[in-house]
KOLKELUM-821946 format. One line per field, with one value per residue: x negated, y negated, z negated of N, C-alpha, C, O in turn; residue number from 1. Coordinates in Angstrom, 1 decimal. Layout:
N
n.c1 (X:...)
n.c2 (Y:...)
n.c3 (Z:...)
ca.c1 (X:...)
ca.c2 (Y:...)
ca.c3 (Z:...)
c.c1 (X:...)
c.c2 (Y:...)
c.c3 (Z:...)
o.c1 (X:...)
o.c2 (Y:...)
o.c3 (Z:...)
seq (NUM:...)
***
This chain:
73
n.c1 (13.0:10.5:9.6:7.8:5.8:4.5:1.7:0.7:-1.7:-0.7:-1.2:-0.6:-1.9:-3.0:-2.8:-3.2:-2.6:-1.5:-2.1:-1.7:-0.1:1.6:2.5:6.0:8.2:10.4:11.2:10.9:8.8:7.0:6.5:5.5:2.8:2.1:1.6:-0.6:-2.5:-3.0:-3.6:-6.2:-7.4:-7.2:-9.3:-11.1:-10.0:-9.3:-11.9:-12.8:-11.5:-10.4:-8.6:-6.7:-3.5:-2.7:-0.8:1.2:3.1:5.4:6.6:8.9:8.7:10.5:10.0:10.9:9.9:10.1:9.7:8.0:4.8:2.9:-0.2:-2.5:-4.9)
n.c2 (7.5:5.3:2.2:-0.3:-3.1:-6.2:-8.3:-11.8:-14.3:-17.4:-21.3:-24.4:-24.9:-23.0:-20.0:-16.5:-13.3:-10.7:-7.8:-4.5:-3.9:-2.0:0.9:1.8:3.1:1.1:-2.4:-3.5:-1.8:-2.7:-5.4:-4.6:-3.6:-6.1:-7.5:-6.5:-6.8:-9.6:-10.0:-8.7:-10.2:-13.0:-14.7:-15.0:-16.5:-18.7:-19.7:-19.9:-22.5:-24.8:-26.9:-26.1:-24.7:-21.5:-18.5:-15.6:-13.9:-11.8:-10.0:-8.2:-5.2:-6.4:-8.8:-10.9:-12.8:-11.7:-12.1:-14.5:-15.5:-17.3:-18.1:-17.5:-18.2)
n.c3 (-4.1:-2.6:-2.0:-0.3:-1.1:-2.1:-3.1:-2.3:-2.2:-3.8:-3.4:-3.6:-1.2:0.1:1.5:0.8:2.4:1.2:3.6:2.9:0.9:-1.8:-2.8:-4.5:-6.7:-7.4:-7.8:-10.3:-11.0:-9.4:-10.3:-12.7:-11.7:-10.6:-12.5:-13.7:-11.9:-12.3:-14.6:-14.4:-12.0:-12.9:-14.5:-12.3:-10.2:-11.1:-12.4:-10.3:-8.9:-11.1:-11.2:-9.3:-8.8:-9.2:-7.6:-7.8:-5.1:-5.1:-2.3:-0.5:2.2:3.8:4.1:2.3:-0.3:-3.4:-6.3:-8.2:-9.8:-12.4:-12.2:-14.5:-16.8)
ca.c1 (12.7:9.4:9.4:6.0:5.9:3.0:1.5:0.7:-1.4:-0.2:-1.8:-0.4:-2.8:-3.8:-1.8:-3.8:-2.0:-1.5:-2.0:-1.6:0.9:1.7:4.6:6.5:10.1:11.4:10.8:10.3:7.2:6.1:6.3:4.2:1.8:1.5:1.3:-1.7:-3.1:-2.7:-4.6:-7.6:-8.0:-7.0:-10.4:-12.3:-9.0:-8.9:-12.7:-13.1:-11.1:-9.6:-7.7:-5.9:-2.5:-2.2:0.9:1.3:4.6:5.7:6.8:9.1:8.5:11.4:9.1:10.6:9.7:11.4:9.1:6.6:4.3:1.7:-1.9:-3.3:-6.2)
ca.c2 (6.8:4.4:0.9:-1.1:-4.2:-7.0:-9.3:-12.4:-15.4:-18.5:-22.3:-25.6:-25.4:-21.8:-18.8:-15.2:-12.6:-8.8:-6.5:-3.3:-3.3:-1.1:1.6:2.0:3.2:0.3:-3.9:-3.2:-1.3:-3.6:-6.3:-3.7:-3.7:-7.0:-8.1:-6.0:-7.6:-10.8:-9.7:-8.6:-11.1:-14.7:-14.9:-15.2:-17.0:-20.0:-20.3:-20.7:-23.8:-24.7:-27.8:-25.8:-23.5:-20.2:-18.2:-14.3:-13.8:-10.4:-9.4:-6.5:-5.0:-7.0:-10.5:-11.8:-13.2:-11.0:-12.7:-15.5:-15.2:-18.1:-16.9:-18.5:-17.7)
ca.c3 (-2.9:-2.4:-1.4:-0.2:-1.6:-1.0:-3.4:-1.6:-3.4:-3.1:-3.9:-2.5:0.0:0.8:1.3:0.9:2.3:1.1:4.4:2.4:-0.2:-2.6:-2.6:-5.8:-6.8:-7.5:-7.9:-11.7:-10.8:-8.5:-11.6:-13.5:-11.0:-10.6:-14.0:-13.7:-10.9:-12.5:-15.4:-13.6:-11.1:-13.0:-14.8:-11.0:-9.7:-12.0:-12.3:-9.0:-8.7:-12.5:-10.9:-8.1:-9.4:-8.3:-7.8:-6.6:-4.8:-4.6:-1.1:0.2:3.5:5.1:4.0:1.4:-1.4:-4.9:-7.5:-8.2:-11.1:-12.2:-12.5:-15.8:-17.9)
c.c1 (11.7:9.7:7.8:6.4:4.4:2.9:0.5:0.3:-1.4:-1.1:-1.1:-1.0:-3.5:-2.8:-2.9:-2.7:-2.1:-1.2:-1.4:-0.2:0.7:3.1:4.4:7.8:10.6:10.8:10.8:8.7:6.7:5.8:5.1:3.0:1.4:1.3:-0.3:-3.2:-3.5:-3.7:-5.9:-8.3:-7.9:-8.2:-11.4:-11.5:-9.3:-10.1:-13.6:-12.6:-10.1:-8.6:-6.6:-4.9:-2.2:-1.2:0.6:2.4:4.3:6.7:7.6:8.9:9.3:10.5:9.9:10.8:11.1:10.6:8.2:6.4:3.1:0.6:-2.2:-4.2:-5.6)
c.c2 (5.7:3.0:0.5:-2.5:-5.0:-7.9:-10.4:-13.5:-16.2:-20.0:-23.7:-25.6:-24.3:-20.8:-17.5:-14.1:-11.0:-7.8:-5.2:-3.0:-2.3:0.0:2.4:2.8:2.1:-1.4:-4.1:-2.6:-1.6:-4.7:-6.1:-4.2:-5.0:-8.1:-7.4:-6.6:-8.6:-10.9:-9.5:-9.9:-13.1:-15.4:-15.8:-16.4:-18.1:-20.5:-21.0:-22.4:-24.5:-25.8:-27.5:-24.6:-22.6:-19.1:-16.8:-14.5:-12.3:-10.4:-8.4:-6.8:-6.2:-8.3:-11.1:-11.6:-13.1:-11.7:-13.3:-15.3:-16.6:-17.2:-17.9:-17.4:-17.3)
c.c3 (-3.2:-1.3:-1.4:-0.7:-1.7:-2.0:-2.8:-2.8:-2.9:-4.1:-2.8:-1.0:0.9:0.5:1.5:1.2:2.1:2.4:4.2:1.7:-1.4:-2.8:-4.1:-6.1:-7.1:-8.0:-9.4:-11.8:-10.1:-9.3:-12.3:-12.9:-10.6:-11.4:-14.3:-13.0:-11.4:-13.5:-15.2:-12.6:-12.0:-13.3:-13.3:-10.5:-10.2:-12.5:-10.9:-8.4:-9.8:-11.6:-9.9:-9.2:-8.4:-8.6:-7.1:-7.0:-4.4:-3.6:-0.9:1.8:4.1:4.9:3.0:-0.3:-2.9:-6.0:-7.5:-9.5:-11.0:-12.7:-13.5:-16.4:-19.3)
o.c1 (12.1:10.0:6.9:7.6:3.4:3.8:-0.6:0.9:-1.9:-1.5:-1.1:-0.6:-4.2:-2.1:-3.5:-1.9:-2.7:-0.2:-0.7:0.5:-0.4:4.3:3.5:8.5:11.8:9.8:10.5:7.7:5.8:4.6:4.1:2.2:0.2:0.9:-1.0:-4.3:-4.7:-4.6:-6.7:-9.5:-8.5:-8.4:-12.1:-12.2:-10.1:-9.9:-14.3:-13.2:-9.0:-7.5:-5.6:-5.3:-1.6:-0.9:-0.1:3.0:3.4:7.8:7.0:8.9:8.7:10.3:9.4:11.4:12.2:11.4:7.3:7.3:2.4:0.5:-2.2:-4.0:-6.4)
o.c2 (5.0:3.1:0.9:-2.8:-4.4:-8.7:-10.0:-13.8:-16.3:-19.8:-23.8:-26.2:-24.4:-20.8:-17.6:-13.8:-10.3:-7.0:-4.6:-2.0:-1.9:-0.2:3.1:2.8:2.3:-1.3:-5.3:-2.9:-0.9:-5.1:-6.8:-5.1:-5.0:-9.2:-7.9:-6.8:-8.7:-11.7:-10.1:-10.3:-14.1:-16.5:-16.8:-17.4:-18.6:-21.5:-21.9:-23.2:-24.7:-25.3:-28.3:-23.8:-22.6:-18.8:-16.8:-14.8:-11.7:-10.9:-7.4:-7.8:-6.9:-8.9:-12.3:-10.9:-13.6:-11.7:-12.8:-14.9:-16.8:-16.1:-19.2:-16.2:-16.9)
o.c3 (-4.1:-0.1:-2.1:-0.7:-1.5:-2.0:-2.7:-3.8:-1.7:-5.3:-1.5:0.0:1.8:-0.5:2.5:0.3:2.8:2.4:5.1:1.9:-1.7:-2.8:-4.7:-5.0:-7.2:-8.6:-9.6:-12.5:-9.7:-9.2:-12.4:-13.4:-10.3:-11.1:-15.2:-13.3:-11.2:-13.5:-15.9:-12.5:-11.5:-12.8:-13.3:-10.3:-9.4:-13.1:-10.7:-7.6:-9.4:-11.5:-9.7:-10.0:-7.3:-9.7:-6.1:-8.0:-3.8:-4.0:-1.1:2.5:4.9:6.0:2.8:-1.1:-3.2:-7.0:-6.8:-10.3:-10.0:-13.3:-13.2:-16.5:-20.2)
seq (1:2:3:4:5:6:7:8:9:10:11:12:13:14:15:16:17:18:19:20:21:22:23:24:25:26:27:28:29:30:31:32:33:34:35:36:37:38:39:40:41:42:43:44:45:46:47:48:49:50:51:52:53:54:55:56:57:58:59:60:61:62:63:64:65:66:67:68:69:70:71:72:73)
***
């Protein structure tokens, strides 16, 4: 069975939200997947604004928040 799950980034002062999701079997493989994410995107993330900290929250369908992760270089 597949769950959707939503990473969502977060900054003191801005929230981006995940429309889409992703559907996985389980909030372990939504981890995966957004340890992946996190990997790809921190580079752009953290040169865009080095002084600001940014956070993806993973999301399930119902809204809430199953894991924060910091985004670092």
């Amino acid at each position: 069975m597949s769950e959707r799950f939503y990473f969502d980034l977060e900054s003191g002062e801005e929230t981006i939200r995940d429309d889409d999701g992703v559907e996985v079997g389980s909030l372990e493989e939504a981890m995966a997947e957004a340890r992946s994410v996190i990997a790809e995107m921190a580079d752009e993330v953290c040169a865009s604004d080095p002084d600001r900290s940014w956070s993806l929250v993973v999301r399930d369908a119902a809204g809430h928040a199953r894991r924060r992760l910091s985004i670092r270089r």
